[in-house]
N, C-alpha and C positions, 0 to 999 in steps of 0.2 A: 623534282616532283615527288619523291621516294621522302624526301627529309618531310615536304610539305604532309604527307598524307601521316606519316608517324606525330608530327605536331599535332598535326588537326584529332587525330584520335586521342592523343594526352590529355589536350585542351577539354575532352565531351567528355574524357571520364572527371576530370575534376570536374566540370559542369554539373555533371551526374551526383557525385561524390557530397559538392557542398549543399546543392538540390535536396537530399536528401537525409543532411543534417540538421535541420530543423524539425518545427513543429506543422502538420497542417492538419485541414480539417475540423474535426472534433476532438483528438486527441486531451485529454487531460489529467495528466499523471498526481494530483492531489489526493494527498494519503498514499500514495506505494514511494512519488520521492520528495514528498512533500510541496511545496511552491503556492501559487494562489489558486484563485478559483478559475485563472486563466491558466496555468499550468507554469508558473513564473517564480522565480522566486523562492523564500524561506516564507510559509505562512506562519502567524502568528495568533492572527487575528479571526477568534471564532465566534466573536460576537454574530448573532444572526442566523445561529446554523441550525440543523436539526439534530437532534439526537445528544444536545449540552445536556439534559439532566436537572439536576438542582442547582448547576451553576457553582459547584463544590470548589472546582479546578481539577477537578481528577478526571474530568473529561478533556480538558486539555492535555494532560499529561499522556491519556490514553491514545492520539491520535501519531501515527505512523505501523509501519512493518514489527514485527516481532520473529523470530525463532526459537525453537524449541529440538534440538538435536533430541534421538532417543535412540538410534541406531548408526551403523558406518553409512554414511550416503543418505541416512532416514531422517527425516524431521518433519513439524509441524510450524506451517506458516499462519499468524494471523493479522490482517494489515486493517485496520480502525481511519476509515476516512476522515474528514472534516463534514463533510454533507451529510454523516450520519447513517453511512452506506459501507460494507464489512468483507472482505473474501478471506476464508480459508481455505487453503491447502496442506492438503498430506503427502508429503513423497514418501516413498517406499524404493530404496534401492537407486535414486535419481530419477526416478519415474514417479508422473504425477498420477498415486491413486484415489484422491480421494480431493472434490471441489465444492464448495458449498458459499454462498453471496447471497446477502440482504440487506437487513436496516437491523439498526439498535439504537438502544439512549442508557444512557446512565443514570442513576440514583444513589447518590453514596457512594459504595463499593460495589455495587449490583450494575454487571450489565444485560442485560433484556435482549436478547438475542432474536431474529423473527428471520424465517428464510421460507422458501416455496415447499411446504406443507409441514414445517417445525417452526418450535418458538421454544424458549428455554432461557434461565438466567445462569449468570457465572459471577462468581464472586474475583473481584480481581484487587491488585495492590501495585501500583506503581513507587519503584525507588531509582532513582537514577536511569541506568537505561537496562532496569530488573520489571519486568513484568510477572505476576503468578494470579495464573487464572488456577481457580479451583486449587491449589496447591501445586502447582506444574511451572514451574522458571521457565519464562521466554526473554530472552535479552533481543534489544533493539538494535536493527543492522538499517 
């Protein structure tokens, strides 16, 4: 009886375990780990989105996570979706101080920033996986 009840408890954590390795819901990690509009995959394909631009290709280039180190533990995150939709984060020390999420589009090198009571542009350059907004290098993680 003793063996059966330590099975049966192994059995429900991996039940548990693989349960909970998946996607459900609404979950869709596009733009922070790339994938499709279902949350799947290496996306490629931005035909159709908001927030292309002139259709340059520097809008493509610009979609994923960025960092920006500037202190021990301190950095700035900025993650450019494909839907045309944006978060930044500030940490300070491993602690997140500083959060801000909207929309953008591109034009050239200009991106057009708009969040809940700011809007602003940034002049940006992508080379490889070197981002520089405003002058400031964010490498791609």
């Amino acid at each position: 009886m003793k063996y059966f009840k330590i099975t049966y408890l192994a059995l429900l954590v991996v039940v548990f375990i693989i349960s909970n390795c998946g996607q459900g819901g609404d979950i869709n990690p596009t733009g922070v780990t790339g994938g499709s509009d279902e949350g799947y995959g290496s996306r490629t394909d931005i035909s159709d989105t908001k927030g292309d631009g002139d259709g340059d290709g520097n809008y493509q280039e610009l979609i994923g996570s960025w960092r920006s180190d500037y202190d021990t533990n301190s950095y700035y995150i900025w993650v450019f979706n494909s839907d045309g939709t944006f978060e930044y984060y500030d940490i300070w020390q491993g602690e997140l101080w500083e959060y801000h999420s909207g929309t953008y589009s591109v034009s050239g090198n200009t991106i057009s920033v708009t969040g809940d009571g700011y809007s602003f542009d940034i002049t940006f350059y992508v080379s490889g996986n070197e981002l520089t907004l405003d002058g400031e290098v964010f490498y791609r993680f």
